[in-house]
C-alpha positions in Angstrom: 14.4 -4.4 26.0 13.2 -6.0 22.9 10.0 -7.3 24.2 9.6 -3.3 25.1 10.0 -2.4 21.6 8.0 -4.5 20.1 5.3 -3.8 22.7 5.3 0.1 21.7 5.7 -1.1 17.8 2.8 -3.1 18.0 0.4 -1.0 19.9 -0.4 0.4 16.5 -1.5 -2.5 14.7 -4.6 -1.0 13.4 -3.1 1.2 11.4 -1.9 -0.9 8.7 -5.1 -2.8 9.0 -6.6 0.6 7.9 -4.3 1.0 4.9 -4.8 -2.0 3.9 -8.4 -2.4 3.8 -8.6 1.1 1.9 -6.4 -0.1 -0.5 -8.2 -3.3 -0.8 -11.6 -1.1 -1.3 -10.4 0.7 -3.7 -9.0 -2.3 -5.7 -12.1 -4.0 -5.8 -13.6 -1.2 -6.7 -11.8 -1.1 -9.7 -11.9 -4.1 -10.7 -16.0 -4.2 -10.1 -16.3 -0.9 -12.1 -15.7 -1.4 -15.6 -18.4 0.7 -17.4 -17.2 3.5 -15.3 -14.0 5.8 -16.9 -10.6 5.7 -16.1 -10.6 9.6 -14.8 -13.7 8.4 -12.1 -11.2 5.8 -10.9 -7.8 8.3 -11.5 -9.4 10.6 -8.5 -10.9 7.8 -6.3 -6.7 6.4 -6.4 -5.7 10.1 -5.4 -8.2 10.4 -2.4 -7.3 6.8 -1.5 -3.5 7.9 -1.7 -4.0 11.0 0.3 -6.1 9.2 3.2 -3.3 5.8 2.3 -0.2 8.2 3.1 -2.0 10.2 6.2 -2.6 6.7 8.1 1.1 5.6 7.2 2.3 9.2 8.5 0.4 8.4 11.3 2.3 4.9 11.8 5.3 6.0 11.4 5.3 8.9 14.1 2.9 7.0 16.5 6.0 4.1 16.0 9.0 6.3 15.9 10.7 5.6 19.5 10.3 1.9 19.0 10.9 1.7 15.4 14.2 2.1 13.9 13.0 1.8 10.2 10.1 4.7 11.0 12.0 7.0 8.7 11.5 4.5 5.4 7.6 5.1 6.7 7.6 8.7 6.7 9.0 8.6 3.1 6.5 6.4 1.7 3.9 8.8 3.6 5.4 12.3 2.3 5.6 10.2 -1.2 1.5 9.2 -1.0 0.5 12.2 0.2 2.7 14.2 -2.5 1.4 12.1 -5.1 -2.6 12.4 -3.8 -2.6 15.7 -4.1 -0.7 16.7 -7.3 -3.2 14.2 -9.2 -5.8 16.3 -7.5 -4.6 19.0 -9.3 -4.2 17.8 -12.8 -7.0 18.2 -15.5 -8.9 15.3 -16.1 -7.0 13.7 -19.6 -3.8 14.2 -18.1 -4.9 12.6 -14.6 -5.8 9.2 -16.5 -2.4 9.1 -18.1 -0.9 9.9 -15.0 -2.5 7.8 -13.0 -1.5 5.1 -15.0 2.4 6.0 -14.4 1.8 7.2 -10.8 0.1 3.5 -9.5 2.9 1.5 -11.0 5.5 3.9 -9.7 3.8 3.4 -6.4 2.9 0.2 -6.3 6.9 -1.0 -6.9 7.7 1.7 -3.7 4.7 -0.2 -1.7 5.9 -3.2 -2.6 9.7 -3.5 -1.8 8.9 -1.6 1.2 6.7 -4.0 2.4 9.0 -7.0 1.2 11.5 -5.2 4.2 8.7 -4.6 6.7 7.7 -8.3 6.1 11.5 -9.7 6.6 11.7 -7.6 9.7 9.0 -9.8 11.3 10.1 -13.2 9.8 11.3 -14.5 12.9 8.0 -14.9 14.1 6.1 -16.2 11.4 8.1 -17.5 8.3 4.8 -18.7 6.9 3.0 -15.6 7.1 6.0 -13.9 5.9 6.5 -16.0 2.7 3.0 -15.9 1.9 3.4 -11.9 1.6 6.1 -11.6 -0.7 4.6 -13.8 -2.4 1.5 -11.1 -2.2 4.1 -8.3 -2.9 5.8 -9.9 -5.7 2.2 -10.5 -7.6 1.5 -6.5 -6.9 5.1 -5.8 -8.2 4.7 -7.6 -11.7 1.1 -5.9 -12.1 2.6 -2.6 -11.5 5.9 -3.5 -13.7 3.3 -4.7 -16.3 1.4 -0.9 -16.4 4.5 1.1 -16.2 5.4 -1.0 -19.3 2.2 -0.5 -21.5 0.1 1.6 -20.1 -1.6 2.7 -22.8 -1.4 -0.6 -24.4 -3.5 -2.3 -21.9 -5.6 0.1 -22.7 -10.0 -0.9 -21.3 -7.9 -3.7 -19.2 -6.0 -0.8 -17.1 -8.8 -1.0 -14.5 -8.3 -4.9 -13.8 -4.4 -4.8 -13.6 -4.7 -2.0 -11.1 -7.6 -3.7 -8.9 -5.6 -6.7 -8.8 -1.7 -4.9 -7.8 -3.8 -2.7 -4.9 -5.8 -5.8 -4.1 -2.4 -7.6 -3.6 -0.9 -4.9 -1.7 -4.4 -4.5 0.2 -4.5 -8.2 1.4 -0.2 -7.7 2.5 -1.7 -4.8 4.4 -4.2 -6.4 6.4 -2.0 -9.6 6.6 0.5 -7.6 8.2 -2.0 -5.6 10.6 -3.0 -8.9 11.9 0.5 -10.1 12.4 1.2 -7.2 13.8 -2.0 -7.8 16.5 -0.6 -10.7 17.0 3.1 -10.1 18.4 1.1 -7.1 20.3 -1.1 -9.6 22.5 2.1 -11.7 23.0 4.5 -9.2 24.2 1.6 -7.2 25.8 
C-alpha cells in the first residue's frame, strides 16, 4: 500500500523541479542585476510567484489521492498565486515596498513548508534531508533579515533576495530529484 502511494506521489517529480529552477532563475537574476531598479525586479517576483503557485497548484491536485499533506500545497498555491497578482496590481512605488514585505513573508511560508515536506521524506535520505534544512534555514534568516529592515538594506535588497530564492530554488530542485529518485524505486 505504501509503495502505491509513494508511486502516485512521485510520478510528479517534475514539478517541484520546475518550481525550483524558476525560483532559482529568478534569484540569480537578482542577484546578477544590480544596475537595474527594484520595481524591474518587484514584477519579475510577481510573474515568477504567479507561474511559482500555478506549478505548486498543479502538484498538489495531480498528488492529492496519494498525498495526505496536498492540502498544506494548495495553501501555499492559493497564497502565491494571491500574492502574484495583487503585486500585479499595485503602482510601481508601492510595488517595491511591497515587494520587499511580500518575499520575506513568503519566503518564511516556503521555507517551513518545505522544512515538513523535507522531514516527510527523511527516511530515505537523512543526508539529503539535512542538507535542505540546512538550505531552508539560510532562505529563512534572509527573509527574517528583510522583513526586519527592509528599507534599511536599502541598494543591498536585490542580493538578500537573490540569495533566500536561490536557497529555496536549490531545496526545490533538491527535492525534485529526490523525489525522481523514490519514483524509479517504487516504480
Amino acid at each position: 500500500m505504501r509503495n502505491s502511494l509513494l508511486a502516485g506521489v512521485t510520478k510528479y517529480w517534475w514539478l517541484p523541479l520546475i518550481t525550483g529552477l524558476i525560483c532559482l532563475g529568478v534569484g540569480i537574476w537578482t542577484i546578477c542585476a544590480p544596475a537595474q531598479s527594484l520595481p524591474v525586479i518587484a514584477v519579475a517576483f510577481a510573474i515568477g510567484l504567479l507561474a511559482l503557485g500555478i506549478f505548486d497548484g498543479g502538484w498538489a491536485i495531480a498528488t492529492s489521492r496519494h498525498n495526505s499533506t496536498w492540502g498544506w500545497d494548495i495553501c501555499m498555491a492559493v497564497i502565491d498565486i494571491v500574492a502574484g497578482i495583487w503585486m500585479l496590481t499595485l503602482p510601481a512605488p508601492e510595488m517595491t515596498l511591497t515587494f520587499l514585505y511580500i518575499v520575506g513573508i513568503w519566503m518564511i511560508f516556503a521555507a517551513f513548508n518545505g522544512i515538513g515536506q523535507m522531514f516527510a521524506v527523511s527516511y530515505y535520505s537523512p543526508v539529503a534531508t539535512m542538507f535542505a534544512v540546512l538550505l531552508l534555514i539560510g532562505a529563512l534568516f534572509f527573509s527574517f533579515w528583510l522583513i526586519i529592515s527592509p528599507v534599511g538594506l536599502g541598494l543591498m535588497a536585490w542580493i538578500w533576495v537573490g540569495i533566500a530564492l536561490c536557497c529555496y530554488g536549490v531545496y526545490r530542485v533538491a527535492l525534485g530529484w529526490q523525489i525522481r529518485r523514490l519514483h524509479k524505486r517504487f516504480s
